[in-house]
ZARO-172304 format. One record per residue (C-alpha): residue number from 1; residue in one letter; x, y, z. Coordinates in nm, 4 decimals. Example, Ala and Ser with C-alpha at 12.3 -4.5 7.8 and 13.67 -1.06 7.14 Angstrom:
<rs>
<r><seq>1</seq><type>a</type><x>1.2300</x><y>-0.4500</y><z>0.7800</z></r>
<r><seq>2</seq><type>s</type><x>1.3670</x><y>-0.1060</y><z>0.7140</z></r>
</rs>
This chain:
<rs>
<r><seq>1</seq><type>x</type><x>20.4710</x><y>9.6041</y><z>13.1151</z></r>
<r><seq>2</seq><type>x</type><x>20.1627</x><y>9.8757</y><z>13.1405</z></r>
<r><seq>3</seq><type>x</type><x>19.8589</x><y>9.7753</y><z>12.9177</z></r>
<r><seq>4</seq><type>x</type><x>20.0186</x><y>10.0854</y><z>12.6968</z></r>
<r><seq>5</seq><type>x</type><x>20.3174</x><y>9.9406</y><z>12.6047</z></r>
<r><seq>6</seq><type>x</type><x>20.1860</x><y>9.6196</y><z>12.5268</z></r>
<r><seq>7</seq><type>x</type><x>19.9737</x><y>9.7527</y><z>12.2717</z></r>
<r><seq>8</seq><type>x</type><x>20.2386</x><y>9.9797</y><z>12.0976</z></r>
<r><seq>9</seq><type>x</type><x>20.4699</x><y>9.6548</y><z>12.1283</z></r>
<r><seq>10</seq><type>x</type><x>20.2000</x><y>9.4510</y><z>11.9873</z></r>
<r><seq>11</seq><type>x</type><x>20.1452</x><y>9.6939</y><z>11.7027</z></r>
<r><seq>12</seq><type>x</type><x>20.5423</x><y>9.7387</y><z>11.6510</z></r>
<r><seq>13</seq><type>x</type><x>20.5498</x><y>10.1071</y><z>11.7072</z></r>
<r><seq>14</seq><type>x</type><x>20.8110</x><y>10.2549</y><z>11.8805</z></r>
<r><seq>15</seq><type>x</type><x>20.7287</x><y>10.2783</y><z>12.2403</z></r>
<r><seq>16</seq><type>x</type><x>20.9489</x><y>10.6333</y><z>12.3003</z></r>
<r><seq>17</seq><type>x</type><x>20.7160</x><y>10.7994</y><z>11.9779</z></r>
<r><seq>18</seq><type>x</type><x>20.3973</x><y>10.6513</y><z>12.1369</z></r>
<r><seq>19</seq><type>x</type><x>20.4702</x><y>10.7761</y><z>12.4710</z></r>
<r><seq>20</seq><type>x</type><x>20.5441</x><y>11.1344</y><z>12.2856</z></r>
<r><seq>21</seq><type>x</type><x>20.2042</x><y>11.1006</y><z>12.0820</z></r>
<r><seq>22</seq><type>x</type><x>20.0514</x><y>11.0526</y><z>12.3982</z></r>
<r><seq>23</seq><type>x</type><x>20.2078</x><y>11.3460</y><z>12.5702</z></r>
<r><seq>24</seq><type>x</type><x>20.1313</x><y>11.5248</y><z>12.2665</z></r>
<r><seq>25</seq><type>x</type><x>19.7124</x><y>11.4497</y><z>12.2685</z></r>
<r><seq>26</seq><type>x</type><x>19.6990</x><y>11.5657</y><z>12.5998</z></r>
<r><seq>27</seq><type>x</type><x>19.8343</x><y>11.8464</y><z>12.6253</z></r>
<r><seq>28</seq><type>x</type><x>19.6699</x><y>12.0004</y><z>12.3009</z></r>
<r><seq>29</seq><type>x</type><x>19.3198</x><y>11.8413</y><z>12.4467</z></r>
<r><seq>30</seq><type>x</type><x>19.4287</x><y>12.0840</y><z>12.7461</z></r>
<r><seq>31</seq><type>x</type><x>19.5093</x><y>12.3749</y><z>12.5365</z></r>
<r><seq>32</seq><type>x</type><x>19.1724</x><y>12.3379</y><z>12.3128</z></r>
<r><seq>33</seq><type>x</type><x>18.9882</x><y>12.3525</y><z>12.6903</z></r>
<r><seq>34</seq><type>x</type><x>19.1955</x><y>12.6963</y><z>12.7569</z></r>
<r><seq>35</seq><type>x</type><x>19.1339</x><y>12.8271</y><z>12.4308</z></r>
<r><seq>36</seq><type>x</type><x>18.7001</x><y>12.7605</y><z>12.4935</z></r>
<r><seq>37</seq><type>x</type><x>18.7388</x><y>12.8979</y><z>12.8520</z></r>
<r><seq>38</seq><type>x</type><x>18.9130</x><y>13.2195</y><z>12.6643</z></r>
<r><seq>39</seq><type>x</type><x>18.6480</x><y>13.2887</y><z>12.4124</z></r>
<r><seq>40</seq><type>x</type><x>18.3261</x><y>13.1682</y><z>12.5992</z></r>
<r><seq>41</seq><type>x</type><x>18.2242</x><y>12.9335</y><z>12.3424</z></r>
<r><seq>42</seq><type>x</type><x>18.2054</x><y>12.6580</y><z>12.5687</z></r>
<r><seq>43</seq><type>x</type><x>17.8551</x><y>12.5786</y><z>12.5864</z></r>
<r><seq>44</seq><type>x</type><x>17.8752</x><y>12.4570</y><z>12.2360</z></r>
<r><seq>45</seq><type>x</type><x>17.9819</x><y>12.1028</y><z>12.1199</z></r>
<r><seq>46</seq><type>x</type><x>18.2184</x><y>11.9997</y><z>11.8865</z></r>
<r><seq>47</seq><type>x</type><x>18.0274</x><y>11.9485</y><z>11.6383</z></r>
<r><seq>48</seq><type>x</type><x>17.8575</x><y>12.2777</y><z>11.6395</z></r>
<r><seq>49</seq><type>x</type><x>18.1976</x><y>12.4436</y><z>11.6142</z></r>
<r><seq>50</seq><type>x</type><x>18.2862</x><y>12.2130</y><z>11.3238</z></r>
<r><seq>51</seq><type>x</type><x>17.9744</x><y>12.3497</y><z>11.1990</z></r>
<r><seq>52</seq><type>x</type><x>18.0171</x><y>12.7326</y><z>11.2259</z></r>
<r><seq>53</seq><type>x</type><x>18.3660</x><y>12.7145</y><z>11.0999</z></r>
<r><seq>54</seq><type>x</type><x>18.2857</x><y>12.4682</y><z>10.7889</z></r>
<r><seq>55</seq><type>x</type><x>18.0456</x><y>12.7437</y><z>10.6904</z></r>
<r><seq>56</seq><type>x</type><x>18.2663</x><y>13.0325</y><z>10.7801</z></r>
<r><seq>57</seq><type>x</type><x>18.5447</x><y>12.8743</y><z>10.5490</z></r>
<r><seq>58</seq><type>x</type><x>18.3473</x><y>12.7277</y><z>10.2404</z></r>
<r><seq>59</seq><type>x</type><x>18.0218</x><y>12.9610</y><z>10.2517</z></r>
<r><seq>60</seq><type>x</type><x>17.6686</x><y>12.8776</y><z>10.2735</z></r>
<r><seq>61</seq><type>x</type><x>17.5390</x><y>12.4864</y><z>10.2610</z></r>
<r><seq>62</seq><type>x</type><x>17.2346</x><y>12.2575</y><z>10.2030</z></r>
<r><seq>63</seq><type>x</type><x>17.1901</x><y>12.0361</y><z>10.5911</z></r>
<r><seq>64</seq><type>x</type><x>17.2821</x><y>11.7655</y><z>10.3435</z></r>
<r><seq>65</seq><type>x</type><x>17.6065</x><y>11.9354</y><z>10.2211</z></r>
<r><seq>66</seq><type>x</type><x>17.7058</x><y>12.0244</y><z>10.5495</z></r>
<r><seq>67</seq><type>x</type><x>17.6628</x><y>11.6339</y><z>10.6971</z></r>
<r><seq>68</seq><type>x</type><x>17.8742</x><y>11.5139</y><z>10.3838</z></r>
<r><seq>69</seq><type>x</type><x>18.1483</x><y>11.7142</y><z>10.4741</z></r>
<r><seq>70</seq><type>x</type><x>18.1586</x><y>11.6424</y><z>10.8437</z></r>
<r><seq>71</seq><type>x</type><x>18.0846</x><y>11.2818</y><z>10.7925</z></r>
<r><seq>72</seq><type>x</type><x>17.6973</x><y>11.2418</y><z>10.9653</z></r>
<r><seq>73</seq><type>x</type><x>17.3675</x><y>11.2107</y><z>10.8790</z></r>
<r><seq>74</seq><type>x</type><x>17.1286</x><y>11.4672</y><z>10.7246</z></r>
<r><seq>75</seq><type>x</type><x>16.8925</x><y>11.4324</y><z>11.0802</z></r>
<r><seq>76</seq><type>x</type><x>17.2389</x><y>11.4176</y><z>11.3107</z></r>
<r><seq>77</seq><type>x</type><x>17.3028</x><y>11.7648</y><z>11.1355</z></r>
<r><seq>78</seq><type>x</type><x>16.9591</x><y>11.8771</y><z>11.1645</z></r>
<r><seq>79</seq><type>x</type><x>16.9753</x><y>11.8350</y><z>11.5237</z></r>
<r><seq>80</seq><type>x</type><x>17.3595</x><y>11.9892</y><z>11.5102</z></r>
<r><seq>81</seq><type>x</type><x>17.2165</x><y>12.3666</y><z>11.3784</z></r>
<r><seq>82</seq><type>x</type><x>16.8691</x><y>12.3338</y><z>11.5196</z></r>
<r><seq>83</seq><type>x</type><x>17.0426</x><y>12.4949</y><z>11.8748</z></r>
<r><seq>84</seq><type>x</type><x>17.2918</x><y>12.7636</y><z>11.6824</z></r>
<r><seq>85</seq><type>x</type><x>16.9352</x><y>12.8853</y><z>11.4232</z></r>
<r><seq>86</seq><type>x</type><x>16.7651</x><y>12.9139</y><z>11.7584</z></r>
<r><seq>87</seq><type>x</type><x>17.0076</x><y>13.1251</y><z>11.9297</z></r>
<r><seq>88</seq><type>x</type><x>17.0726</x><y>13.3653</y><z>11.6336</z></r>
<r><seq>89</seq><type>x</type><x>17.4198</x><y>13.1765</y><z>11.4921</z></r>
<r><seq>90</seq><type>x</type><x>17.2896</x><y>13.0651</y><z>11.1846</z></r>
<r><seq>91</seq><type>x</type><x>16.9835</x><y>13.1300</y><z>10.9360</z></r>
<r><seq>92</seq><type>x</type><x>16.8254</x><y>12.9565</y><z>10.6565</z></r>
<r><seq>93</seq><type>x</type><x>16.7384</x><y>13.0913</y><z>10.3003</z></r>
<r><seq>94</seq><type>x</type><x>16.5823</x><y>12.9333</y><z>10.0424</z></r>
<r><seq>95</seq><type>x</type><x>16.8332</x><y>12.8190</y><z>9.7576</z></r>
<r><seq>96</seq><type>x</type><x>16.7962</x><y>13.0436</y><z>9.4540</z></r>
<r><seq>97</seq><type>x</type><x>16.9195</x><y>12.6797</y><z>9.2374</z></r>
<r><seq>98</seq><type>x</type><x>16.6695</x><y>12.4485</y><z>9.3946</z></r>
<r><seq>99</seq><type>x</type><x>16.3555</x><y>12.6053</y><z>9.6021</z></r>
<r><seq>100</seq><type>x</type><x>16.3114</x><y>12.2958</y><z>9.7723</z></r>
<r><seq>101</seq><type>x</type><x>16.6670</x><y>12.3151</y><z>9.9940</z></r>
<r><seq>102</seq><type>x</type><x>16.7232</x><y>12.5535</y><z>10.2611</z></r>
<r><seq>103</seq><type>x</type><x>17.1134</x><y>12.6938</y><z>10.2464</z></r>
<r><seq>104</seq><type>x</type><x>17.1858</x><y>12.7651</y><z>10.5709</z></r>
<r><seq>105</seq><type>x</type><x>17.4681</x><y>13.0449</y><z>10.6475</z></r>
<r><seq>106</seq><type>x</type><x>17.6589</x><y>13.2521</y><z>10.9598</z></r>
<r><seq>107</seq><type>x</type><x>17.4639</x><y>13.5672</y><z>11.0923</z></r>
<r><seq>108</seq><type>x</type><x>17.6456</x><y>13.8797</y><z>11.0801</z></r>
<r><seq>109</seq><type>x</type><x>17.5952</x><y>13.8505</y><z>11.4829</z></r>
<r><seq>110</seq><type>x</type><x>17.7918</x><y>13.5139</y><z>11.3957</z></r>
<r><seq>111</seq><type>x</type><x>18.0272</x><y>13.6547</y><z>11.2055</z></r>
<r><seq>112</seq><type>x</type><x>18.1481</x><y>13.8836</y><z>11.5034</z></r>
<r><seq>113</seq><type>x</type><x>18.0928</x><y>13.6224</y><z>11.7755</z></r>
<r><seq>114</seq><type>x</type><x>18.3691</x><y>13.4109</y><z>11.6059</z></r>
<r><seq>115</seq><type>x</type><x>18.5993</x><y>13.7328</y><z>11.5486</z></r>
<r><seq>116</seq><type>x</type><x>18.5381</x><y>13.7886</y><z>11.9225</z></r>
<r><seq>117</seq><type>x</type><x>18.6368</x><y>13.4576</y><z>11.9711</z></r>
<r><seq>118</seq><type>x</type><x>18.9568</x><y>13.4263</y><z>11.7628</z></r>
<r><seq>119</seq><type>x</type><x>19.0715</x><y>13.7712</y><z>11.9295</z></r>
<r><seq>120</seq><type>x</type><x>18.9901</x><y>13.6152</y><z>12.2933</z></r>
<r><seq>121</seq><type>x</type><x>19.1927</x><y>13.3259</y><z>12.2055</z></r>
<r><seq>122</seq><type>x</type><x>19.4774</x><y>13.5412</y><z>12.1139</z></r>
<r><seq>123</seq><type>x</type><x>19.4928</x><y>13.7559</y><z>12.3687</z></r>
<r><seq>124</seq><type>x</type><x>19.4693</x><y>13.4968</y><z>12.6275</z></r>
<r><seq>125</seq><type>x</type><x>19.7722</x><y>13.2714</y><z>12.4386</z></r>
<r><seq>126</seq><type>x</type><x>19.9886</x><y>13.5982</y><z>12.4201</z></r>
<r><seq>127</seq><type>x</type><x>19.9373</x><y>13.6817</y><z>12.7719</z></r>
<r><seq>128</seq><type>x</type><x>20.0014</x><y>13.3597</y><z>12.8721</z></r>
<r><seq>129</seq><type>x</type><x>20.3353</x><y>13.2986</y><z>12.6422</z></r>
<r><seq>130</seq><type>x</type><x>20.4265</x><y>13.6316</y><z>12.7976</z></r>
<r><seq>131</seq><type>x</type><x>20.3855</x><y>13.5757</y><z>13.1440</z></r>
<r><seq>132</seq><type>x</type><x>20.5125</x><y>13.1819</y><z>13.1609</z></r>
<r><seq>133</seq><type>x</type><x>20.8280</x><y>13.1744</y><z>12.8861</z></r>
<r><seq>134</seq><type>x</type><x>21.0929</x><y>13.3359</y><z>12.9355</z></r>
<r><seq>135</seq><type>x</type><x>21.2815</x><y>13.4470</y><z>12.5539</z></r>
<r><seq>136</seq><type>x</type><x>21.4893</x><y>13.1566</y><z>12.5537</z></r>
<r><seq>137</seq><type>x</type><x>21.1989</x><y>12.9168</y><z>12.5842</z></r>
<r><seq>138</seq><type>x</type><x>20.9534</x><y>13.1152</y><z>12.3698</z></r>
<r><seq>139</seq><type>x</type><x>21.2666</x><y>13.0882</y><z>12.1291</z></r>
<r><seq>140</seq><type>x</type><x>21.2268</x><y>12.6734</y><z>12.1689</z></r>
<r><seq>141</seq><type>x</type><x>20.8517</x><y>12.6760</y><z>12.1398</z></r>
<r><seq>142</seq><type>x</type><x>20.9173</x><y>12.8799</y><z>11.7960</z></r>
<r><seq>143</seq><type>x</type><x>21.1728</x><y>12.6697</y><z>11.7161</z></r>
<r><seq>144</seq><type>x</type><x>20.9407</x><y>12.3505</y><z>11.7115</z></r>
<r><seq>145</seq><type>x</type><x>20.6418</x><y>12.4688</y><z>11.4925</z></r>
<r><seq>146</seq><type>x</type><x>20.8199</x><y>12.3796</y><z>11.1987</z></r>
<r><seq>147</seq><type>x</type><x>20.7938</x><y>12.0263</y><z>11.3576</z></r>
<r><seq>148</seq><type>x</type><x>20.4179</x><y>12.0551</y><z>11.5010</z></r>
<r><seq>149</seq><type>x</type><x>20.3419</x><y>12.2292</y><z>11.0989</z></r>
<r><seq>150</seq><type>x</type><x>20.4583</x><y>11.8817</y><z>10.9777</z></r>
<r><seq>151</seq><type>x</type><x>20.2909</x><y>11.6434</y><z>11.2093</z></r>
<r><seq>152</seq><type>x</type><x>19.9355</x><y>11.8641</y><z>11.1231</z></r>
<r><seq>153</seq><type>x</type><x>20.0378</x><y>11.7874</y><z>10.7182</z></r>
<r><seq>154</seq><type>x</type><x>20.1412</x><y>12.1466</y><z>10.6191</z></r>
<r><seq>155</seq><type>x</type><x>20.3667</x><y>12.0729</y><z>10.3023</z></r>
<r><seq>156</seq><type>x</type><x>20.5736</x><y>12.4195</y><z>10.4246</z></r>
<r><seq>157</seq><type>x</type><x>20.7992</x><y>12.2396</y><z>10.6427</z></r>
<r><seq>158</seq><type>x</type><x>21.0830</x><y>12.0762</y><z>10.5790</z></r>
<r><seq>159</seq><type>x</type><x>21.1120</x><y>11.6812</y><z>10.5470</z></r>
<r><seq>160</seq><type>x</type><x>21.3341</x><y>11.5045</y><z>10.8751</z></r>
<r><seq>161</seq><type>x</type><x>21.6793</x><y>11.3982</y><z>10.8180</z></r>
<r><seq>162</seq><type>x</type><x>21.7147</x><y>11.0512</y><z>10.7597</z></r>
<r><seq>163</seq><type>x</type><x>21.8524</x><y>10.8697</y><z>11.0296</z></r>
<r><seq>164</seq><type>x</type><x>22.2466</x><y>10.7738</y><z>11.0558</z></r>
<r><seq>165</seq><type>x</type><x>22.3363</x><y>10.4415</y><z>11.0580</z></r>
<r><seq>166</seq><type>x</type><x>22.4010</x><y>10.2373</y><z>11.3655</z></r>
<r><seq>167</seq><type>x</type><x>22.5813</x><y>9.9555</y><z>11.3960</z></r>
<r><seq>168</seq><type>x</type><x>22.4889</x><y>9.6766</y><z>11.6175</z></r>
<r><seq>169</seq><type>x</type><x>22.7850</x><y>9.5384</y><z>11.8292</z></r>
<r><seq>170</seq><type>x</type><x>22.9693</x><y>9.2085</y><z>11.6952</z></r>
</rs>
């Protein structure tokens, strides 16, 4: 028995959905590479994309704001944006409720970068889903989003169908 399916014994989970969960990690770890080779926003960490999209989403933040929601400290977040105010990503304004904070927001240049990005990212997936599926699998790759939408939490998709029965042999 591999060191992998001792654990998922060991844990009780089913070995053939931990085998797919692995399968699954990988290959989207793979296709989050593609997509940062696509848009050239690879010199950037995680955490500085976190970043730019948190405050592309909600809007301009505090340093402290911004490490409550992604779960750091106010210096580990300081250290985060100092690189993306530097290179024109980001800039800080006073905040008109409390002179002492500095909200910190996306640059217009920002703002495009990321559209740039986003566009990249779909023009390299369409090419791709073009070139490598044929209709029939594009067809099964549409057919399973439904699936994926439900293992990301996305309430749209339908619940699975409770297992039949089985009976055990006397």
């Amino acid at each position: 028995m591999t060191p992998d399916a001792q654990s998922t014994a060991a844990t009780g989970l089913d070995p053939d959905a931990a085998a797919l969960a692995a399968e699954l990690r990988g290959l989207v770890g793979k296709l989050r590479r593609r997509f940062r080779e696509a848009s050239g926003d690879g010199d950037l960490t995680n955490s500085q994309i976190a970043t730019l999209v948190r405050l592309e989403r909600d809007g301009a933040a505090t340093v402290s704001a911004l490490a409550r929601a992604e779960g750091m400290r106010p210096q580990s977040m300081s250290a985060v944006i100092a690189p993306l105010l530097d290179r024109g990503l980001l800039v800080g304004a006073p905040d008109p409720r409390d002179g002492r904070q500095t909200l910190i927001s996306l640059t217009e240049r920002c703002r495009q970068w990321i559209a740039d990005g986003r566009a990249a990212r779909q023009d390299w997936l369409t090419r791709t889903v073009q070139a490598q599926l044929s209709p029939a699998e594009r067809a099964q790759v549409a057919a399973a989003l439904p699936l994926l939408r439900r293992l990301v939490g996305e309430s749209d998709a339908p619940a699975a169908e409770p297992a039949a029965p089985t009976r055990t042999p006397a």
